[in-house]
C-alpha positions in Angstrom: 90.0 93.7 72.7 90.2 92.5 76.0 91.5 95.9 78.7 93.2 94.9 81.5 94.3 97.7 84.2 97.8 98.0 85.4 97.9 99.6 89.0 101.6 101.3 90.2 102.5 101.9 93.7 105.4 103.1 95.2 108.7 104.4 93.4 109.5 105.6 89.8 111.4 102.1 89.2 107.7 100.8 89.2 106.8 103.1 86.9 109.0 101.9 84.8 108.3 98.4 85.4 105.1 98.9 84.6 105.7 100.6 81.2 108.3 97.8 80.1 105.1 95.0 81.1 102.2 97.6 79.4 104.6 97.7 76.2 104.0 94.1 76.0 100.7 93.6 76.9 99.6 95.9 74.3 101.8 94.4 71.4 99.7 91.7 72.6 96.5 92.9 71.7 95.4 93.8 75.1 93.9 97.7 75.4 96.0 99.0 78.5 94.4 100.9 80.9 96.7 102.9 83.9 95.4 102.7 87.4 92.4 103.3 85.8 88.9 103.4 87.8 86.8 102.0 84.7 85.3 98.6 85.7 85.3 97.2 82.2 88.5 95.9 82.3 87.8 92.2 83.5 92.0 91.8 84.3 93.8 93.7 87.0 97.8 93.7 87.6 98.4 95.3 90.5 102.2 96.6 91.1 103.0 97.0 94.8 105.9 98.5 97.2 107.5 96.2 99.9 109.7 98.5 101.1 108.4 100.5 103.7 105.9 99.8 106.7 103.3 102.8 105.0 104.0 101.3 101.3 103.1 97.9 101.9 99.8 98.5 103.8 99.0 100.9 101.2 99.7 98.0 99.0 97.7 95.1 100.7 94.6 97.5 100.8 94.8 97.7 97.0 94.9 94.0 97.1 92.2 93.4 99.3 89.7 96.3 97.3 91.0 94.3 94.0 89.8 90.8 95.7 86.5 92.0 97.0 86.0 93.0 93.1 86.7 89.7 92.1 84.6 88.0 94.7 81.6 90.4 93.3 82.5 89.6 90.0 83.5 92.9 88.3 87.2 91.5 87.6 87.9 88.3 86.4 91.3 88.1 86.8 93.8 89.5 89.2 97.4 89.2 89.4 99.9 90.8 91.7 103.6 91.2 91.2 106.9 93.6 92.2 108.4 94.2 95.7 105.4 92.9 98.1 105.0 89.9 96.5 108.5 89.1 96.2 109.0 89.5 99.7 105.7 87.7 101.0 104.4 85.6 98.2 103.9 82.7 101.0 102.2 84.5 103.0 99.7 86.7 100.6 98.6 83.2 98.8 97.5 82.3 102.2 95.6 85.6 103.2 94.6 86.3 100.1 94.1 83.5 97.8 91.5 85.7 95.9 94.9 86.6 93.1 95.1 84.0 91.0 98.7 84.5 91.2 102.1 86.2 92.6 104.8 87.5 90.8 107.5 88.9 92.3 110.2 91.7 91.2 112.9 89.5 89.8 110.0 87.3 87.6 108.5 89.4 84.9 108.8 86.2 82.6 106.2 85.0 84.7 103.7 87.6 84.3 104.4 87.9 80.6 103.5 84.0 79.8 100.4 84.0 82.4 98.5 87.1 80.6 99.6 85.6 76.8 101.9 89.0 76.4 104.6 88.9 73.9 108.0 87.8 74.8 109.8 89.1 71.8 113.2 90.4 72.8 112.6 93.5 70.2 110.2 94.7 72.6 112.9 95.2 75.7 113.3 99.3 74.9 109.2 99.7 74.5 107.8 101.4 76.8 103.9 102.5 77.3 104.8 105.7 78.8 102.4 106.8 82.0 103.9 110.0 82.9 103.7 113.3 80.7 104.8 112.5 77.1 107.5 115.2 77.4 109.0 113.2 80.1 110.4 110.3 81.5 112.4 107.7 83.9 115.6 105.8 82.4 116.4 103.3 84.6 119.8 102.5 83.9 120.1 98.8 86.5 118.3 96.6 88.9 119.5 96.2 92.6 122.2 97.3 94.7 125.4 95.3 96.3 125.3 98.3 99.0 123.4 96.6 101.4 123.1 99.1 104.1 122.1 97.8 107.5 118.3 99.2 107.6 117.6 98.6 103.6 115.8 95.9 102.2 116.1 96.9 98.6 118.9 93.6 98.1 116.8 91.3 99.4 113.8 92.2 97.0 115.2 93.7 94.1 118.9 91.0 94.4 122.1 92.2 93.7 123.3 94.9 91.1 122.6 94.4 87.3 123.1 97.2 84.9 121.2 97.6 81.5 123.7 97.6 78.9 124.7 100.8 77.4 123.3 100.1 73.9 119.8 98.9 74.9 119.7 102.3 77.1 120.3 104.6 74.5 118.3 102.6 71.5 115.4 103.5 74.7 116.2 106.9 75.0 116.1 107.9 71.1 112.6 106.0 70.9 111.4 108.2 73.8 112.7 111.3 72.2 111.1 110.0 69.0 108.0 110.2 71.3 108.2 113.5 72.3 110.1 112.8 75.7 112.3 116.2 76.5 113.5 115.1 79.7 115.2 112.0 80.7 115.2 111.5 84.5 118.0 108.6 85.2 117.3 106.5 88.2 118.4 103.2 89.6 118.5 102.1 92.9 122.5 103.4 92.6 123.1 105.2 89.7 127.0 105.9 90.3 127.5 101.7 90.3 126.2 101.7 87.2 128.7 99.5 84.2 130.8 97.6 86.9 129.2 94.3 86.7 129.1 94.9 82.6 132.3 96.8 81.8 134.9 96.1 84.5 134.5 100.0 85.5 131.4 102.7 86.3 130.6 103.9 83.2 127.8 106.4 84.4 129.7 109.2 82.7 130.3 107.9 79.4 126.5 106.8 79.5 125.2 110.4 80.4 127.6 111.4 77.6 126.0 109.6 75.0 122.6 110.6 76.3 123.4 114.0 75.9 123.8 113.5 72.1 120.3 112.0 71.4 118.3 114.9 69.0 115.5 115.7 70.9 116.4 115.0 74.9 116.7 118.8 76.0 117.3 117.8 79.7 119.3 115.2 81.3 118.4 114.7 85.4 120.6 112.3 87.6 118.9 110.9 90.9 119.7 108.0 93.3 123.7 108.5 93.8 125.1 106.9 96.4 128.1 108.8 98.2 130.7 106.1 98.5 133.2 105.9 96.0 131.3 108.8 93.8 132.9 108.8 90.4 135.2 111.9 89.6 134.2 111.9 86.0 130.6 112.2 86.8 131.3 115.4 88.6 133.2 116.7 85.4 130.5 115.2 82.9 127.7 117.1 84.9 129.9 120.4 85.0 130.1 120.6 81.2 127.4 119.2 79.5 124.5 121.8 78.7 122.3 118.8 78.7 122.2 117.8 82.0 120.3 119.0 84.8 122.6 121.1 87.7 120.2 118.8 89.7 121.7 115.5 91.9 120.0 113.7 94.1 122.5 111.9 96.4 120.5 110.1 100.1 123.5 110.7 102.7 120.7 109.3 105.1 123.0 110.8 108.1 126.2 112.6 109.1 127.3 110.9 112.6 130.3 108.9 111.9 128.8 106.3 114.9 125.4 106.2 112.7 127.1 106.3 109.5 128.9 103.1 110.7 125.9 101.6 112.4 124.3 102.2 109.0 127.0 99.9 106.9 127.3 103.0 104.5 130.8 102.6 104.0 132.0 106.4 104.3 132.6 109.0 106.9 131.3 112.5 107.5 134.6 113.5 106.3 134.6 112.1 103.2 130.8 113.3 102.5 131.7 116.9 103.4 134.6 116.3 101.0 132.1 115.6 98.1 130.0 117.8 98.7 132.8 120.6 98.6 134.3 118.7 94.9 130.6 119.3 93.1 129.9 122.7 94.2 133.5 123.7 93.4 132.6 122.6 89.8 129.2 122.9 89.6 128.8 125.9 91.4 124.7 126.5 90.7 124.2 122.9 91.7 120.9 122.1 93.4 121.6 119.1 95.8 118.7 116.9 97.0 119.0 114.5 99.9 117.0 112.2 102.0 118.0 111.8 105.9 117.0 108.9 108.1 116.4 109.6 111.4 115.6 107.2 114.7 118.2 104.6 113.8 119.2 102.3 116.8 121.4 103.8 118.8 120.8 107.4 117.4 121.6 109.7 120.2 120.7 113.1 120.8 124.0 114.3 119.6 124.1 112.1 117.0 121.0 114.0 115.9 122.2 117.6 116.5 125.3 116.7 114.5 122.9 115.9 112.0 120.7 119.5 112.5 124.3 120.8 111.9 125.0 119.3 109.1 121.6 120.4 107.5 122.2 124.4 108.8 125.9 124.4 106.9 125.2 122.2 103.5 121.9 124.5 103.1 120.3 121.6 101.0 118.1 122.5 98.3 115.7 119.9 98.4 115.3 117.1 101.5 113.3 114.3 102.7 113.9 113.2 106.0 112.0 109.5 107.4 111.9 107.9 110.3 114.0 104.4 110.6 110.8 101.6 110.9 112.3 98.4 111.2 112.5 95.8 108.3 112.3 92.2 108.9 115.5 90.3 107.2 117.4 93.6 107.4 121.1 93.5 109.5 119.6 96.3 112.0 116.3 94.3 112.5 118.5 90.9 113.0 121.4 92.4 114.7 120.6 95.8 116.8 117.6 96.9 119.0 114.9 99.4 118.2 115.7 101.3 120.6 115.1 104.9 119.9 110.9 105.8 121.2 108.8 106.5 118.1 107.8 110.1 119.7 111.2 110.9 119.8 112.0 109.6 115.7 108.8 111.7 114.5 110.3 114.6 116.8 113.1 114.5 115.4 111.4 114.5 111.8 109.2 118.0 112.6 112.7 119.3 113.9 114.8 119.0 110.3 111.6 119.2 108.6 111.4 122.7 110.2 114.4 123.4 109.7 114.4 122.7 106.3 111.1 125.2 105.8 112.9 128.4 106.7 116.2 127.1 104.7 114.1 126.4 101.5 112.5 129.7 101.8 115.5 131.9 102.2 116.9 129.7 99.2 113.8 130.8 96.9 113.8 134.3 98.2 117.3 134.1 96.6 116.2 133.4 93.2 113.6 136.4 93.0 114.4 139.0 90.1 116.2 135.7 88.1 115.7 135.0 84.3 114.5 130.9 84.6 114.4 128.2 81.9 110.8 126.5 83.1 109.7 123.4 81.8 105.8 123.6 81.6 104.2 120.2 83.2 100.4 121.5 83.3 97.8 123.8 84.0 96.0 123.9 87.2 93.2 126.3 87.2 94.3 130.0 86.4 98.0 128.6 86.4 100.5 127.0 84.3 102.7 124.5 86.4 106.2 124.6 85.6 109.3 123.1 86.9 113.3 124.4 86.7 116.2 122.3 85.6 116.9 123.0 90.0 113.3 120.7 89.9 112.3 116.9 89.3 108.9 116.1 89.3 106.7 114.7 91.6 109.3 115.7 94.4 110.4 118.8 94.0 108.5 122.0 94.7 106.7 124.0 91.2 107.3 127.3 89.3 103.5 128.7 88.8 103.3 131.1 86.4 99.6 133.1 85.7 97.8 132.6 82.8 96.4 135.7 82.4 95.1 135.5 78.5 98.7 133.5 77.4 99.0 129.9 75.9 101.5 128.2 77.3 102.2 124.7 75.6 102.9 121.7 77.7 106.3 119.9 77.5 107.6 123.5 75.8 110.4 125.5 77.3 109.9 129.1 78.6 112.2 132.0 80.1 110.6 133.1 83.3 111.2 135.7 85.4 110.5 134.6 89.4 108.7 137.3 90.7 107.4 135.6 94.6 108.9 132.8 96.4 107.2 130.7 99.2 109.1 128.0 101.0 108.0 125.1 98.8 106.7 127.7 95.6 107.6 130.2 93.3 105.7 132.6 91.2 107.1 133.9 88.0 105.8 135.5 84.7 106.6 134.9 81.5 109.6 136.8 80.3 108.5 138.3 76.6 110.6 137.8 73.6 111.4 140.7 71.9 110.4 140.9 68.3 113.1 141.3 65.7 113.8 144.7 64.6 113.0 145.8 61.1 116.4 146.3 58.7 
């Protein structure tokens, strides 16, 4: 069997990409290897990010180690496809002509047909899962009609197309057939998702039917854009066991000026307003944002508006970036970069510290409560857990000592959280009683 190694960068929709492309490859014949460092597979696909300054070099120096292994001989083959290459496909032939060939985000057919992988439609809801077996990424559409002033997600990834509702849940039950107890639903904006299909969103009906797959145990929204956010999600979330009090909705910033600079097509107003409609009916709700700070034009009240805004939501989870500028983007063609980059990382220490001492008295909080964990690993003399308040990778961990018990990964466990640190908590493993004679 010939192994080729599939290499992911960047965000979970890779991931997912990935899997979809591995699914094939090994229906194939092909023995699939994951970002693998074994040097007997003679064919290498490497999966990159274009969205970011950090992500793309990150991704041309896996290139480059990739085409210095071909020129040596250990590969024999190396392909490179997703967001880098659609952006710069041009440009990468020419300094790097070492990959025998591009394929860009919107071109799997490509990649399929040039590594012989099966094309059979049957094989759309396969996945070869590289996360945990217990869970896993649904994503739910491809690109975004948004097209916010400093993002170049539409010009990579195109305009919005959602996966219909059918094909989604045929993948879900064959994930939960798997083992899979957690679904994690992403897209680049989940709330858009059924306009282009049904005439309407249709996020909440879709959760809804998610919720009654046997097997899926947790249900966790992330990537929800603020504009026009669907009552009937709010509801859905509020009274479905199922799904995660978890959202992760990027209000990027807070200034109305910025906000409009931005092209985000709402006001402070009307994001105060939604944040004030989901924990009215979600009241337990753990709200994650990212914040973007630096944009041209930012001012220095425009960024203590924003410190405000952080001190009175109390966010449970944040990610705050700098603005780098992004070549085909409205801000890079139409407004100047005008804001010093010692003053945007500044500004990124200052919410970031902020943020420490608001995440800490938030866990403090939560010592003394009874907590449904998820158990993701163990690390050493702990077991690494996660609350539904928790997505992996991002979020912070519940770490609960082993001290002589067996805790099964992918099971559920009540714990008690015993310590809190500003990014951790420690718990212990609440015992169950045992039932009393008759």
């Amino acid at each position: 069997m010939k192994k080729i190694n599939v290499i992911t960068l960047g965000c979970s929709k890779n991931t997912v990409d990935s899997e979809h492309l591995m699914a094939r490859l090994a229906a194939a014949g092909y023995e699939v290897l994951f970002d693998s460092d074994r040097t007997d597979a003679k064919v290498v696909v490497i999966n990159t990010c274009g969205f970011i300054g950090d992500a793309k070099q990150e991704s041309i120096e896996m290139i480059l180690r990739a085409a210095q292994a071909k020129k040596a001989g250990r590969i024999e083959q190396l392909f490179v496809i997703g967001c880098l290459a659609e952006r710069y496909a041009d440009e990468l032939r020419h300094e790097i002509p070492e990959v025998d060939e591009y394929f860009g985000a919107r071109t799997w057919d490509g990649i399929v047909r040039a590594l012989g992988a099966s094309e059979d439609p049957a094989l759309a809801t396969e996945r070869h899962l590289t996360t945990p077996k217990h869970y896993a990424y649904l994503k739910i559409s491809e690109g975004c009609n948004w097209k916010c002033g400093y993002c170049a997600i539409p010009l990579i990834r195109g305009p919005h197309v959602s996966v219909p509702m059918e094909e989604l849940e045929e993948e879900a039950r064959k994930l939960a057939q798997r083992g899979v107890r957690e679904l994690i639903v992403i897209a680049q904006d989940t709330t858009y998702y059924g306009l282009d299909l049904y005439g309407k969103r249709m996020l909440a009906e879709l959760l809804r039917r998610l919720c009654r797959i046997d097997g899926i145990e947790w249900i966790r929204l992330h990537y929800a854009y603020p504009a026009a956010f669907p009552e009937d999600v709010i509801e859905v979330m509020a009274s479905e066991p199922k799904i995660c009090k978890y959202l992760d909705i990027p209000f990027q910033h807070i200034s109305d000026a910025q906000l409009s600079a931005m092209l985000r097509r709402h006001t402070k107003a009307e994001a105060l307003e939604l944040i004030r409609k989901l924990r009215t009916a979600i009241p337990d709700l753990a709200l994650r944002t990212t914040l973007l700070v630096g944009y041209p034009g930012e001012t220095e009240a425009d960024f203590e508006e924003l410190m405000e805004f952080v001190r009175e939501v109390r966010f449970d989870r944040l990610g705050v970036f700098a603005y780098s500028e992004e070549e085909g983007t409205w801000s890079a063609r139409k407004l100047r970069n005008d804001v010093p980059d010692e003053v945007k990382q500044q500004r990124v220490d200052r919410i970031m510290a902020l943020q420490n001492e608001i995440s800490l008295e938030n866990n403090r909080r939560r010592v003394g409560r009874t907590e449904r964990v998820l158990i993701d690993s163990r690390q050493g003399d702990w077991y690494v857990g996660r609350s539904q308040y928790d997505s992996p990778e991002v979020d912070q961990e519940i770490l609960i000592p082993v001290g002589g018990k067996r805790l099964l990964k992918g099971h559920f466990y009540p714990v008690r959280i015993d310590a809190a640190e500003d990014y951790d908590l420690y718990a212990s493993v609440v015992e169950r009683e045992a039932p009393k004679a008759k």
